[in-house]
BALOBA-1460 file (C-alpha; in Angstrom, 3 decimals):
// residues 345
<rec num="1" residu="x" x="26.285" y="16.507" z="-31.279"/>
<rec num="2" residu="x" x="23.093" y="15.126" z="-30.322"/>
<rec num="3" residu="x" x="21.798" y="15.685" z="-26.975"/>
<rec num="4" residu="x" x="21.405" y="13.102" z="-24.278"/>
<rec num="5" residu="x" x="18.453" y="11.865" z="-22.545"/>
<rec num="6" residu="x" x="19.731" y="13.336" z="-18.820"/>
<rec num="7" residu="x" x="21.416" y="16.867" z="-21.313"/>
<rec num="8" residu="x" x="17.659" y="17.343" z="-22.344"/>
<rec num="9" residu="x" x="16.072" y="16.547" z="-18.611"/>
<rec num="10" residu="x" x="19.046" y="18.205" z="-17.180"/>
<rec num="11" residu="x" x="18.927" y="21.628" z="-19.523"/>
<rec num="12" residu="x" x="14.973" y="22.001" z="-18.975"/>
<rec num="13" residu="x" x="13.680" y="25.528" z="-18.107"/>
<rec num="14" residu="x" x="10.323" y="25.682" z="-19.475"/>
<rec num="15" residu="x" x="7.046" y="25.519" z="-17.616"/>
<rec num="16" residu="x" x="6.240" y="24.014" z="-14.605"/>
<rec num="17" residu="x" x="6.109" y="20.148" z="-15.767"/>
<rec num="18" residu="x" x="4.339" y="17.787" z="-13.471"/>
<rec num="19" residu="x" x="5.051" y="13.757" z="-14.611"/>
<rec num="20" residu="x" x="3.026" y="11.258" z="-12.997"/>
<rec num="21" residu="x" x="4.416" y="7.675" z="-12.686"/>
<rec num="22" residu="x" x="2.141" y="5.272" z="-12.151"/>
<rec num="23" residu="x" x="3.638" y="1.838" z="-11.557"/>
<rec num="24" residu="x" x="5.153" y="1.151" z="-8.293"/>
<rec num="25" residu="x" x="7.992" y="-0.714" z="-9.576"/>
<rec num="26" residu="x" x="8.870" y="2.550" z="-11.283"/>
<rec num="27" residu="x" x="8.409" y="4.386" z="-8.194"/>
<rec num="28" residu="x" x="11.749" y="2.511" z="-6.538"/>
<rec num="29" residu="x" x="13.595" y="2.348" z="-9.807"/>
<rec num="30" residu="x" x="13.733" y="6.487" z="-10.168"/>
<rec num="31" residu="x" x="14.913" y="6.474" z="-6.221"/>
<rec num="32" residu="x" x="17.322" y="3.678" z="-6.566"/>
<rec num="33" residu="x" x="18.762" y="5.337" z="-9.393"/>
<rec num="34" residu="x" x="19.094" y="8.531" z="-7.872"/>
<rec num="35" residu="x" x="17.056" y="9.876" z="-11.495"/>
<rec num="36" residu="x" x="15.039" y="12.491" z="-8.422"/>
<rec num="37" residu="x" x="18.782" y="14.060" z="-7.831"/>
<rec num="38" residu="x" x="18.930" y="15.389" z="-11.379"/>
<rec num="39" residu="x" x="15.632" y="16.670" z="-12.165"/>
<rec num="40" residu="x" x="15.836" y="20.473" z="-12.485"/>
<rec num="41" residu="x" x="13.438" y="22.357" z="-10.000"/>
<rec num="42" residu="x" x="11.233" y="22.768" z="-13.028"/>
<rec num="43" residu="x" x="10.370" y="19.012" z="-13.193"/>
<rec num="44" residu="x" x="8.073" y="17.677" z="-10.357"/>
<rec num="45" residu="x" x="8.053" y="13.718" z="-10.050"/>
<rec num="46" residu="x" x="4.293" y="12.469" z="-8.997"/>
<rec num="47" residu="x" x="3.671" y="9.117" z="-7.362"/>
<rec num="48" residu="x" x="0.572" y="7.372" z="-8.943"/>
<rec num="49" residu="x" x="-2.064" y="4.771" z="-7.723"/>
<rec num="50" residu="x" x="-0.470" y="2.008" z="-9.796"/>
<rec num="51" residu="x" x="0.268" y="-0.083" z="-6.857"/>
<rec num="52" residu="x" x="-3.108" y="-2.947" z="-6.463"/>
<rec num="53" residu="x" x="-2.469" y="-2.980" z="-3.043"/>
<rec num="54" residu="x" x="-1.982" y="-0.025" z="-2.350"/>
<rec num="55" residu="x" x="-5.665" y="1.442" z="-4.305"/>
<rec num="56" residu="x" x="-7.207" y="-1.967" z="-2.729"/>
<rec num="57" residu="x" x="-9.723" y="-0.418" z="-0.067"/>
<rec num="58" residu="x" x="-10.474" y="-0.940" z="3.994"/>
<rec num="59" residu="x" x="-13.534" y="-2.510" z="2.897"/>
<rec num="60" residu="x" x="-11.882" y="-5.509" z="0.913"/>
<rec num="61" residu="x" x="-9.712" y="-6.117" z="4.097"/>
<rec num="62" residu="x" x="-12.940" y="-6.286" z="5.839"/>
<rec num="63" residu="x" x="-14.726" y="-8.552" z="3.819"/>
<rec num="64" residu="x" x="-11.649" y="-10.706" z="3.980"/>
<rec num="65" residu="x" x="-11.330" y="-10.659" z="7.616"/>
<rec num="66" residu="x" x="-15.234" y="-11.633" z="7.413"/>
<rec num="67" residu="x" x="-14.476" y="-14.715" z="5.358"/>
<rec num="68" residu="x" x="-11.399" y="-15.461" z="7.160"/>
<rec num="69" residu="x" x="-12.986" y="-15.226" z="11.054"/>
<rec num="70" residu="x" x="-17.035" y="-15.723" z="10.228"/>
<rec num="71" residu="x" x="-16.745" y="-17.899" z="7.403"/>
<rec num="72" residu="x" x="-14.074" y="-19.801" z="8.407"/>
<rec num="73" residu="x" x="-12.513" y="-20.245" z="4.858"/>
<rec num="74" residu="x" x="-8.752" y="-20.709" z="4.071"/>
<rec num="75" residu="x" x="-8.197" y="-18.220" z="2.742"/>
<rec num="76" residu="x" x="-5.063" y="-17.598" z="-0.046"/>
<rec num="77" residu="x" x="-3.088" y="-14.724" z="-0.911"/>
<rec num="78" residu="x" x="-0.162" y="-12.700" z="-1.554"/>
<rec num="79" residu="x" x="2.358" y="-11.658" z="1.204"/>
<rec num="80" residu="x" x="1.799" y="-7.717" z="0.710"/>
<rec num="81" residu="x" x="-2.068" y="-8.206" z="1.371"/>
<rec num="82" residu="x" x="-1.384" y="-9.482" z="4.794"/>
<rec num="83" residu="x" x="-0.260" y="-6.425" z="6.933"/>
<rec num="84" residu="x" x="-2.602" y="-3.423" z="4.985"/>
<rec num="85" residu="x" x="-4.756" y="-2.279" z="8.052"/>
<rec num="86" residu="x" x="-8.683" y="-2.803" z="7.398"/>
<rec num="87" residu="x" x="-11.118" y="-0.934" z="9.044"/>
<rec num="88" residu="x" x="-10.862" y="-2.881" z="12.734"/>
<rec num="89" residu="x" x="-8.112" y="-5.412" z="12.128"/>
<rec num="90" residu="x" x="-5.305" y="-6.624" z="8.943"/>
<rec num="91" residu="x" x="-5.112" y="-10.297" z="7.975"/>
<rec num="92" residu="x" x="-2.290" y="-10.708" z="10.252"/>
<rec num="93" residu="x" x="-4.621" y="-9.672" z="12.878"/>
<rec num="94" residu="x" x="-7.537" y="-12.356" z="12.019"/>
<rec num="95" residu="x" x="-4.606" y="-15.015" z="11.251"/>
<rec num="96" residu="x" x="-3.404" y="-14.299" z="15.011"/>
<rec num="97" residu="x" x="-7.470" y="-14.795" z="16.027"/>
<rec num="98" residu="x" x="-7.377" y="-17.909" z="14.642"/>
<rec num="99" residu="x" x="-8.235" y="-17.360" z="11.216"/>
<rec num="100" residu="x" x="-6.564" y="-19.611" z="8.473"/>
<rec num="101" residu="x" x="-4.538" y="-17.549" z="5.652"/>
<rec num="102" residu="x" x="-1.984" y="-18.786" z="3.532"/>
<rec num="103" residu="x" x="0.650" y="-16.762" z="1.214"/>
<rec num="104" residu="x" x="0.783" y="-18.120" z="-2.253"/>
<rec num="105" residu="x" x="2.461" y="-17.020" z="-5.623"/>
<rec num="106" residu="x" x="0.104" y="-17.489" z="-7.954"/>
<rec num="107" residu="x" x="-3.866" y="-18.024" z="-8.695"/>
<rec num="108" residu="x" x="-3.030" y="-21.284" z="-9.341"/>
<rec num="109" residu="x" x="-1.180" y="-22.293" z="-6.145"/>
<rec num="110" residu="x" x="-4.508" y="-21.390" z="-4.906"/>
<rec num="111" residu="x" x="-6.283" y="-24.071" z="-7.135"/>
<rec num="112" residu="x" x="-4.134" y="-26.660" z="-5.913"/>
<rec num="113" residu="x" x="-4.745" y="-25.479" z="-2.526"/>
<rec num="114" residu="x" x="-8.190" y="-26.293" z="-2.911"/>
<rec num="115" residu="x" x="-7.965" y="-29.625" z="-4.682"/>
<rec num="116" residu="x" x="-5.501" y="-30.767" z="-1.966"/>
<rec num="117" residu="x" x="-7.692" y="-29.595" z="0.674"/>
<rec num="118" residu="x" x="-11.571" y="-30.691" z="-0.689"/>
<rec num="119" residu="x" x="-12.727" y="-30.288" z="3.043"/>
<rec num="120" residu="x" x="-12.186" y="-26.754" z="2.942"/>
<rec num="121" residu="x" x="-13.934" y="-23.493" z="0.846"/>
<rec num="122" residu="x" x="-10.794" y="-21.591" z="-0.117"/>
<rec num="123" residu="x" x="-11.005" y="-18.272" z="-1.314"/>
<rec num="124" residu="x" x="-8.628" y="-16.198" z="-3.640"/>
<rec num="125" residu="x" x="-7.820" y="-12.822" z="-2.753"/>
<rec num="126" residu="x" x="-8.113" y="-11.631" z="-6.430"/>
<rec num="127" residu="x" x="-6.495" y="-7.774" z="-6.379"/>
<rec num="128" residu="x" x="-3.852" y="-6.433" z="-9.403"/>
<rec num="129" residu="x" x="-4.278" y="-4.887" z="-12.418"/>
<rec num="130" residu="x" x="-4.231" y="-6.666" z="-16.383"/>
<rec num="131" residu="x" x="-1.353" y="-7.927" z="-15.999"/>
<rec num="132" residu="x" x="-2.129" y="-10.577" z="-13.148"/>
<rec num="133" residu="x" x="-5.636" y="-10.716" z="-14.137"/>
<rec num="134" residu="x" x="-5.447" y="-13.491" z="-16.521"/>
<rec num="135" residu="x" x="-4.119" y="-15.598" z="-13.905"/>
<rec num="136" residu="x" x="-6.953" y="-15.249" z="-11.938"/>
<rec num="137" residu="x" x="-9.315" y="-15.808" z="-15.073"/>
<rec num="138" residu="x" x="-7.033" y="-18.740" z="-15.639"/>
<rec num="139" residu="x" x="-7.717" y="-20.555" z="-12.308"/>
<rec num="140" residu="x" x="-11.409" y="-19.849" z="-12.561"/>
<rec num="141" residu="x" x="-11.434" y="-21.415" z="-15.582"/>
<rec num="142" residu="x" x="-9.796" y="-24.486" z="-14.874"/>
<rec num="143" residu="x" x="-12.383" y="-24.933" z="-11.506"/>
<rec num="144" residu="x" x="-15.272" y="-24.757" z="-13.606"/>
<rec num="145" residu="x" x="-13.299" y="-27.582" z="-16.231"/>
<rec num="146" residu="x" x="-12.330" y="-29.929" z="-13.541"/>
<rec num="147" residu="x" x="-15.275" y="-29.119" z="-11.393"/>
<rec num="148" residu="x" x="-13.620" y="-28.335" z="-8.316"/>
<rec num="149" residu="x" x="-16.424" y="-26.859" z="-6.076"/>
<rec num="150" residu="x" x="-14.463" y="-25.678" z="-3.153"/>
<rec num="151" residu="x" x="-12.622" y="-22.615" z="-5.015"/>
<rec num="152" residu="x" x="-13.307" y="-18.706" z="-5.366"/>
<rec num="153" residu="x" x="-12.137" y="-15.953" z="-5.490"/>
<rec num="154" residu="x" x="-13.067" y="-12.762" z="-3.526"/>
<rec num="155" residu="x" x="-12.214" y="-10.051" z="-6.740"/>
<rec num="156" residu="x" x="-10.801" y="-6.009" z="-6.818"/>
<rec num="157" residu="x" x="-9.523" y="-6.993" z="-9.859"/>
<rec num="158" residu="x" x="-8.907" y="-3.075" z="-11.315"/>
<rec num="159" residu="x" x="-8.371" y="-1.522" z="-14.737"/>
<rec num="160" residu="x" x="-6.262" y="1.643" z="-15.434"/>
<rec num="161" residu="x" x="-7.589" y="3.064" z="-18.553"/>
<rec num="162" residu="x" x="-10.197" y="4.777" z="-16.655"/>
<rec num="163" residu="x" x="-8.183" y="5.193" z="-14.039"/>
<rec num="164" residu="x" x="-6.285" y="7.913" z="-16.003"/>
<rec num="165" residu="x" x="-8.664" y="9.681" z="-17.359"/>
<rec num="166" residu="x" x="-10.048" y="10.299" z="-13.907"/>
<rec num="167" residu="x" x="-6.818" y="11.899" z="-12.823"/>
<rec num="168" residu="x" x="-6.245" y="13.975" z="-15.589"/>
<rec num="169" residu="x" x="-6.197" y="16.629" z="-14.278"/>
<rec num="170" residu="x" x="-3.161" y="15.494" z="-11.689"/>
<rec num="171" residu="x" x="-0.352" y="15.570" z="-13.975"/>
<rec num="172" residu="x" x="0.867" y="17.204" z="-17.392"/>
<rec num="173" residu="x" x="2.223" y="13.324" z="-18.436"/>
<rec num="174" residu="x" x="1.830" y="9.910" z="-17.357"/>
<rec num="175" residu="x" x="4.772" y="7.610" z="-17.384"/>
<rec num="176" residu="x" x="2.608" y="4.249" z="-18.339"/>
<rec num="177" residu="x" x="3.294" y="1.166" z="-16.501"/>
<rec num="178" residu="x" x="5.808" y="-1.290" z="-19.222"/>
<rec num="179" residu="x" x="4.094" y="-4.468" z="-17.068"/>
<rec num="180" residu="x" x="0.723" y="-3.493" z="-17.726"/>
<rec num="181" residu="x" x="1.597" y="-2.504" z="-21.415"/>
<rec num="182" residu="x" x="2.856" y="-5.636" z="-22.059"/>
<rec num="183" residu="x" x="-1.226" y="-7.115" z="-21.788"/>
<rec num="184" residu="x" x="-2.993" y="-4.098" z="-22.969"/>
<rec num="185" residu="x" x="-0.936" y="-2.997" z="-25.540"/>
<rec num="186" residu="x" x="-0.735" y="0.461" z="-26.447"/>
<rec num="187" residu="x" x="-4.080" y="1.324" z="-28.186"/>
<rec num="188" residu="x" x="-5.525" y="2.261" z="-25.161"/>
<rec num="189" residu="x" x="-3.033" y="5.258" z="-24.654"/>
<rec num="190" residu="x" x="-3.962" y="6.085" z="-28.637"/>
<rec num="191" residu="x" x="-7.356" y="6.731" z="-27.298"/>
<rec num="192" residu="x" x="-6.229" y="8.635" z="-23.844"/>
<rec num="193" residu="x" x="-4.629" y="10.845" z="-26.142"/>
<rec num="194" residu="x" x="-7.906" y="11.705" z="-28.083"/>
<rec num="195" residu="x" x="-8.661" y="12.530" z="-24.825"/>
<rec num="196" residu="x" x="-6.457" y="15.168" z="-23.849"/>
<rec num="197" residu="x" x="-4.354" y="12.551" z="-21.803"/>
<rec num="198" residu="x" x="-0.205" y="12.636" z="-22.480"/>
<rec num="199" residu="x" x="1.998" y="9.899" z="-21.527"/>
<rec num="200" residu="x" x="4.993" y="7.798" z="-22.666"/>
<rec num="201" residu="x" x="5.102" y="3.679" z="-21.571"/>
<rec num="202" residu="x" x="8.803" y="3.829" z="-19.656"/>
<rec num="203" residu="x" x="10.780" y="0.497" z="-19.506"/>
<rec num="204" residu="x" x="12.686" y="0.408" z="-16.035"/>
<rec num="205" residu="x" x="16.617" y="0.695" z="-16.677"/>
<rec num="206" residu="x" x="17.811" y="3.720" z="-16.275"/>
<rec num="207" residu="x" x="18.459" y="4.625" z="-19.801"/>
<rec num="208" residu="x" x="14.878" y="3.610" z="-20.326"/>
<rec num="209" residu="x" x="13.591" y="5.787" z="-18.060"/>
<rec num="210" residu="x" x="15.672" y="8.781" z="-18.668"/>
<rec num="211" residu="x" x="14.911" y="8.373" z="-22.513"/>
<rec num="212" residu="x" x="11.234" y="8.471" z="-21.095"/>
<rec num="213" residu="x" x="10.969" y="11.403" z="-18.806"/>
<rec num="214" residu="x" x="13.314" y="13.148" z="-22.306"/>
<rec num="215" residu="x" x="10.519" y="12.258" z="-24.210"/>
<rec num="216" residu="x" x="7.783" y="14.050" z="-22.187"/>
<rec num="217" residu="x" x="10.282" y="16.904" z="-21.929"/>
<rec num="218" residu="x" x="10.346" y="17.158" z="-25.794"/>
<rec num="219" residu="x" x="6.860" y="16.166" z="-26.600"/>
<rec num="220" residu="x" x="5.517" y="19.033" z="-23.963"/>
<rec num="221" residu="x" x="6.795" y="21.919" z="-25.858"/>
<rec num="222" residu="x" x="4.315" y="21.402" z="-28.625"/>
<rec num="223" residu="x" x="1.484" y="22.058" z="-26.170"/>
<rec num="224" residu="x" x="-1.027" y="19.428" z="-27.481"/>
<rec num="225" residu="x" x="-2.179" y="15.449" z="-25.849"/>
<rec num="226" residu="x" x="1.095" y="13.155" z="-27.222"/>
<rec num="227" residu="x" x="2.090" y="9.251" z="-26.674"/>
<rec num="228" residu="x" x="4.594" y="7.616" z="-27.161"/>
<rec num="229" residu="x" x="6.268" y="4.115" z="-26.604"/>
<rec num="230" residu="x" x="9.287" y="4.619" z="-25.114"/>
<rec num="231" residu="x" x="9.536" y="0.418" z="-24.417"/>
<rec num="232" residu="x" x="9.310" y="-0.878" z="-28.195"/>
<rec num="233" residu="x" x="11.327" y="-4.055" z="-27.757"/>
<rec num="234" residu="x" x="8.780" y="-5.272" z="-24.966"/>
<rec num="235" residu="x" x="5.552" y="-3.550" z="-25.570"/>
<rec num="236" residu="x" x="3.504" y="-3.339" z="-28.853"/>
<rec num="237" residu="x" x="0.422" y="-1.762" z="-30.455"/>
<rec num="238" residu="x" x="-1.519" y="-5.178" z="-29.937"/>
<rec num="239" residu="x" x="-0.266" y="-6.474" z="-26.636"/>
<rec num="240" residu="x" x="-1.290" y="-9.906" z="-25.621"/>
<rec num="241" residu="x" x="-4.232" y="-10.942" z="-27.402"/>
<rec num="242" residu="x" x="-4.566" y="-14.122" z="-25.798"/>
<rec num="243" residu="x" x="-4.275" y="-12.724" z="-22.563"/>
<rec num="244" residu="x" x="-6.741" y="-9.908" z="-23.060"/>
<rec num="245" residu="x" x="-9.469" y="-12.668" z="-24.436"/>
<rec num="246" residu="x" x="-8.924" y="-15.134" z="-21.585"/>
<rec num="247" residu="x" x="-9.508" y="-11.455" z="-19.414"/>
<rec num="248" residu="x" x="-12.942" y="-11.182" z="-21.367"/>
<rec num="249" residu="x" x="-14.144" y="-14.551" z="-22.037"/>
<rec num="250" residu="x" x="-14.032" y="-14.872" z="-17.674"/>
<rec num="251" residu="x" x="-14.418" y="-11.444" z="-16.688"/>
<rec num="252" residu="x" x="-16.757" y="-8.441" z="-17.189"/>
<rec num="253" residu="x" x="-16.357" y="-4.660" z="-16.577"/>
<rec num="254" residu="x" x="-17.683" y="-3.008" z="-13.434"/>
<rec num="255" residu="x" x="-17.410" y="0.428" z="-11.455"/>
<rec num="256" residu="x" x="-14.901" y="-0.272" z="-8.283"/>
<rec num="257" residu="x" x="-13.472" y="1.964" z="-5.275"/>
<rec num="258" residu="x" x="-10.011" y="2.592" z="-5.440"/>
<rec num="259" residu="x" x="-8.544" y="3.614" z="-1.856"/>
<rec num="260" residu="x" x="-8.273" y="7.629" z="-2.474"/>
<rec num="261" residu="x" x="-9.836" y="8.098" z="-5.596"/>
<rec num="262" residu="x" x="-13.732" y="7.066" z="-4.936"/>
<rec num="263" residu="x" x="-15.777" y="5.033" z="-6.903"/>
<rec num="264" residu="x" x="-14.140" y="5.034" z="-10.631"/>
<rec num="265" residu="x" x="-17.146" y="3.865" z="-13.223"/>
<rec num="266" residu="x" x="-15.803" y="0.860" z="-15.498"/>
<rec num="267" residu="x" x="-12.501" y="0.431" z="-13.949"/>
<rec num="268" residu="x" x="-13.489" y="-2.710" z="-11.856"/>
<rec num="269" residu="x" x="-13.470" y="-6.142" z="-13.016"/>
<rec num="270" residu="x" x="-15.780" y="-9.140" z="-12.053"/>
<rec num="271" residu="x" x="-16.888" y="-12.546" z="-13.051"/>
<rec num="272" residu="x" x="-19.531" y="-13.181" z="-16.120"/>
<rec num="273" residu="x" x="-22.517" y="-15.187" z="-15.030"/>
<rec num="274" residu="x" x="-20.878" y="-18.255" z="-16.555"/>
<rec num="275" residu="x" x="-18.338" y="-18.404" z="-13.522"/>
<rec num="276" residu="x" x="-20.328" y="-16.615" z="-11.062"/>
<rec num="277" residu="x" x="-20.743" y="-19.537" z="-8.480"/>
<rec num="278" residu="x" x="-16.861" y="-18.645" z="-8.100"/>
<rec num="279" residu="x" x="-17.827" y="-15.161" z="-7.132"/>
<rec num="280" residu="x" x="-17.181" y="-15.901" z="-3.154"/>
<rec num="281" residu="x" x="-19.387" y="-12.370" z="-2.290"/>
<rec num="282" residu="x" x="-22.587" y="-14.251" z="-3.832"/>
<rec num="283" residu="x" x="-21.258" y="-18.284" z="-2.164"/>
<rec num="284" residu="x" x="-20.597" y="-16.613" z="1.149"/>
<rec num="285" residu="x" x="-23.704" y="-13.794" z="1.240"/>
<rec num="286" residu="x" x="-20.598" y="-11.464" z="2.572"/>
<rec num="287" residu="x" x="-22.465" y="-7.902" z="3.661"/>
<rec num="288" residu="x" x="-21.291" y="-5.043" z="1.785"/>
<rec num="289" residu="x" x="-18.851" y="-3.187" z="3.852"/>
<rec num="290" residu="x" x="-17.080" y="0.144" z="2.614"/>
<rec num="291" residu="x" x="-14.719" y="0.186" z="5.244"/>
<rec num="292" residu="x" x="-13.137" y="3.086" z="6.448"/>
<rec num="293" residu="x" x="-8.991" y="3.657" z="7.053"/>
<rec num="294" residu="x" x="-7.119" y="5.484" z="9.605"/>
<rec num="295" residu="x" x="-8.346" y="8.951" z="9.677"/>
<rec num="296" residu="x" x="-5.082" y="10.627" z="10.215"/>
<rec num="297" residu="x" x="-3.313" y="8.532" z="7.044"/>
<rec num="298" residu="x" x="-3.229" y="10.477" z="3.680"/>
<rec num="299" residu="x" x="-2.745" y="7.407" z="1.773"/>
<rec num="300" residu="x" x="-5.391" y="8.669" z="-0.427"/>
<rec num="301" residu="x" x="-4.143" y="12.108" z="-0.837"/>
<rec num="302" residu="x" x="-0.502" y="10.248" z="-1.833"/>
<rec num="303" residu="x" x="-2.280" y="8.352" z="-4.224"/>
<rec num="304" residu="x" x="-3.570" y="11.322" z="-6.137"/>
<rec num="305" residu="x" x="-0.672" y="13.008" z="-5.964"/>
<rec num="306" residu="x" x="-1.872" y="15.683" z="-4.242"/>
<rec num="307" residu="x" x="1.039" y="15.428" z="-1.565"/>
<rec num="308" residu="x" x="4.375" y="13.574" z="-1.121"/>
<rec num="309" residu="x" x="4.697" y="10.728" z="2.185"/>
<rec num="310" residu="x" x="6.252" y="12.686" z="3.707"/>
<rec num="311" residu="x" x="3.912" y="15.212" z="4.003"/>
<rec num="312" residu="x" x="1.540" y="12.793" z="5.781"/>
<rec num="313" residu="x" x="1.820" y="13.627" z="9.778"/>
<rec num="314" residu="x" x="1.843" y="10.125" z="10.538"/>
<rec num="315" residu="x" x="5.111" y="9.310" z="7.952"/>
<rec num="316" residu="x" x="7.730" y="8.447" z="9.916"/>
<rec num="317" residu="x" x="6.422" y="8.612" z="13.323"/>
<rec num="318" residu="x" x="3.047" y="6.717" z="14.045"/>
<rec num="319" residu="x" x="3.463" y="5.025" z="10.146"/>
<rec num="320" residu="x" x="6.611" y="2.858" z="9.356"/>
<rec num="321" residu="x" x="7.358" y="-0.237" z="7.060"/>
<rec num="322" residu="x" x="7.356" y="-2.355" z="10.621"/>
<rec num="323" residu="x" x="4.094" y="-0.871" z="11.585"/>
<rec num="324" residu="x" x="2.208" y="1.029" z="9.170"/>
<rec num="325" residu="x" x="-1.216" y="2.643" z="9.474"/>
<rec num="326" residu="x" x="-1.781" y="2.670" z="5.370"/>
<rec num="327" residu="x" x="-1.553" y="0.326" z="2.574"/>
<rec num="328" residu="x" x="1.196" y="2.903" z="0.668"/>
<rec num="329" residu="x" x="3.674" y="1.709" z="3.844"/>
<rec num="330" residu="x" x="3.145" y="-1.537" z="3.726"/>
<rec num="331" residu="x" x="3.376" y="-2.832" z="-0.255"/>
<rec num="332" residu="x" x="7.076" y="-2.772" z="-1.540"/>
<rec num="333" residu="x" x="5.491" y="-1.194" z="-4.502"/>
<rec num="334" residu="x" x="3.854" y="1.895" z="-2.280"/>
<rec num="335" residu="x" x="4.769" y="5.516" z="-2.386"/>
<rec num="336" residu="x" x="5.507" y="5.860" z="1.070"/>
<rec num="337" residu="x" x="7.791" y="2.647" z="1.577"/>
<rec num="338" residu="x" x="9.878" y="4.546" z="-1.354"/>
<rec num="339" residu="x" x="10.208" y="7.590" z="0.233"/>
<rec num="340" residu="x" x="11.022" y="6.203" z="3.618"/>
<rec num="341" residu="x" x="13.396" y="3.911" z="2.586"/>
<rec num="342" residu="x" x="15.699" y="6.316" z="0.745"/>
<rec num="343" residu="x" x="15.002" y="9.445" z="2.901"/>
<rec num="344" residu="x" x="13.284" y="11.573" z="0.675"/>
<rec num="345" residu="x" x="11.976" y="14.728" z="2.314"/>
């Protein structure tokens, strides 16, 4: 009889096996389905920086704030952005000070802020990975067509191909993000692999998952790099090549901070000198700021999986989801907000 996914993850008593999921969204799934309760004491579940709001640093918040309160912009952007602490102050803070900030869904609920409002400079708080960038290169695109001069965007647009292969070193396997895939394809994890970087791209049912986290069971034992795509009916070799040239035709690599991690070369995106006047750094002369978080908050540390939340001092006591000190509190996608909210310890 042939094994099951949760017989093989179940039966495991081979090395010490340390799987790293990145996406956020996977993050809840694996708690909500209780998949943590089965893993034998051999298996160690890492939580990953693939939450954008989360890696977004103090010194974006800041620059926003400075747009929001010195620039007096209207600024646009989505819900999870508003409560991550900056350096002095959050968004909610400035938008109690007076400053004007709006929630939106999309890039282009942005746009049409702007064309409805042609009094006002309003400015895009561009964060995610490839799979909302081509939104963003979307509504840039369609300023510079209809020549709507009161839009930008204020980018930490971020990439995760380099993103892995600076943590390599954090986890035996990846479990790649299926959202993400979806864009990118899976050539890039082809290359990782040339690297010495393992993963599988996990859907997020539970048999997806568990037939994921199998897979990285099975493929360990050979003790050489492997991928695999665990989510073939969404995710393919190619990805979306539309979506990927609409990302390049707009946008450009760059080297970007990622809240824990540092400066990553080549893992940041910005705008090509044909949209630059959209670039709302270089419209609004904002100061570079590199902002600095709560010093007692080990968001960072999370982040790199060098601890669980709860490890943090402040988890649970100073930090909760109604008032956190770090950005992995506050995004429903965050490490912490998991582990608080179904009592891991």
């Amino acid at each position: 009889m042939t094994e099951t996914a949760r017989e093989i993850i179940e039966s495991y008593r081979g090395r010490p096996l340390r799987i790293m999921e990145v996406c956020g969204t996977h993050t809840h799934e694996i708690f909500r389905l209780g998949i943590r309760k089965i893993l034998p004491e051999k298996i160690t579940l890492i939580s990953g920086p693939g939450c954008p709001v989360c890696v977004t640093p103090a010194g974006f918040i800041d620059e926003a704030v400075f747009l929001a309160l010195e620039k007096k912009v209207l600024l646009c952007t989505f819900g999870d952005l508003i409560r991550v602490p900056g350096t002095q102050k959050s968004l909610a803070k400035a938008r109690e000070e007076g400053g004007e900030i709006r929630t939106v869904y999309s890039p282009l609920d942005a746009l049409e802020t702007a064309e409805k409002n042609p009094g006002k400079n309003v400015v895009f708080l561009s964060v995610g990975f490839e799979t909302t960038v081509p939104g963003t290169c979307l509504a840039v695109r369609k300023a510079l067509e209809r020549k709507i001069t009161n839009f930008s965007i204020l980018g930490a647009n971020k990439t995760m191909p380099n993103a892995y292969a600076a943590l390599k070193g954090s986890a035996d396997a990846f479990l790649y993000p299926g959202h993400v895939s979806v864009i990118t394809g899976t050539k890039i994890y082809e290359e990782l692999r040339e690297q010495g970087v393992s993963g599988v791209v996990a859907g997020f049912t539970a048999e997806e998952i568990l037939s994921s986290l199998a897979a990285i069971v099975r493929l360990s034992g050979k003790k050489e790099p492997f991928f695999l795509n665990c989510y073939p009916r969404v995710v393919t070799r190619e990805g979306n090549p539309a979506a990927m040239a609409l990302i390049r035709e707009v946008m450009q690599p760059c080297d970007a901070r990622w809240r824990g991690l540092g400066v990553i070369p080549g893992s940041g995106l910005e705008l090509r000198e044909k949209y630059i006047s959209f670039d709302a750094r270089k419209r609004f002369s904002v100061p570079e700021m590199t902002g600095e978080g709560n010093k007692g908050c080990q968001c960072g540390r999370v982040l790199k999986g060098e601890i669980k939340p709860c490890e943090c001092p402040l988890f649970g006591k100073a930090c909760t989801p109604l008032k956190p000190v770090g950005a992995c509190m506050v995004s429903n996608e965050g490490a912490c907000s998991a582990f608080y909210q179904y009592g891991e310890n």
